[in-house]
C-alpha positions, 0 to 999 in steps of 0.5 A, a space after each residue: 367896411 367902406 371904400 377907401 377915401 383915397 381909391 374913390 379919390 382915384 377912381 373914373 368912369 372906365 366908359 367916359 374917365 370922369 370922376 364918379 361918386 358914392 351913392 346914398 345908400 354906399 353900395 355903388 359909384 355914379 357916373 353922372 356923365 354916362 348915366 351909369 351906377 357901378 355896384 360895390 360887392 363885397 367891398 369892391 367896386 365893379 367897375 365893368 361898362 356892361 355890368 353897370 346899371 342904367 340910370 336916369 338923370 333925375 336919380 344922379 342929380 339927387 345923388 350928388 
């Protein structure tokens, strides 16, 4: 089952409140801003700054 379009409509970075969006492969939420990917377990996205993975810019601009 996918994110609901309406609660990813809803859905902010919890460190910086800007809008996140869905990676390629749909198993985390980017943070462009912040650099950060907030993985989705079991249809739920953990929307925690310190469980967050760092990214580098190049892999958020080819996500959006």
């Amino acid at each position: 089952m996918a994110i609901a379009k309406e609660l990813l409509d809803i859905l902010v970075c919890p460190q910086c409140r800007q809008k996140v969006h869905l990676n390629d492969r749909g198993d985390g939420l980017i943070c462009a801003n912040c650099l950060l990917l907030y993985e989705i377990k079991d249809d739920i996205p953990v929307m925690l700054v310190e469980k967050a993975k760092q990214l580098d810019a190049g892999s958020c601009q080819a996500s959006q």
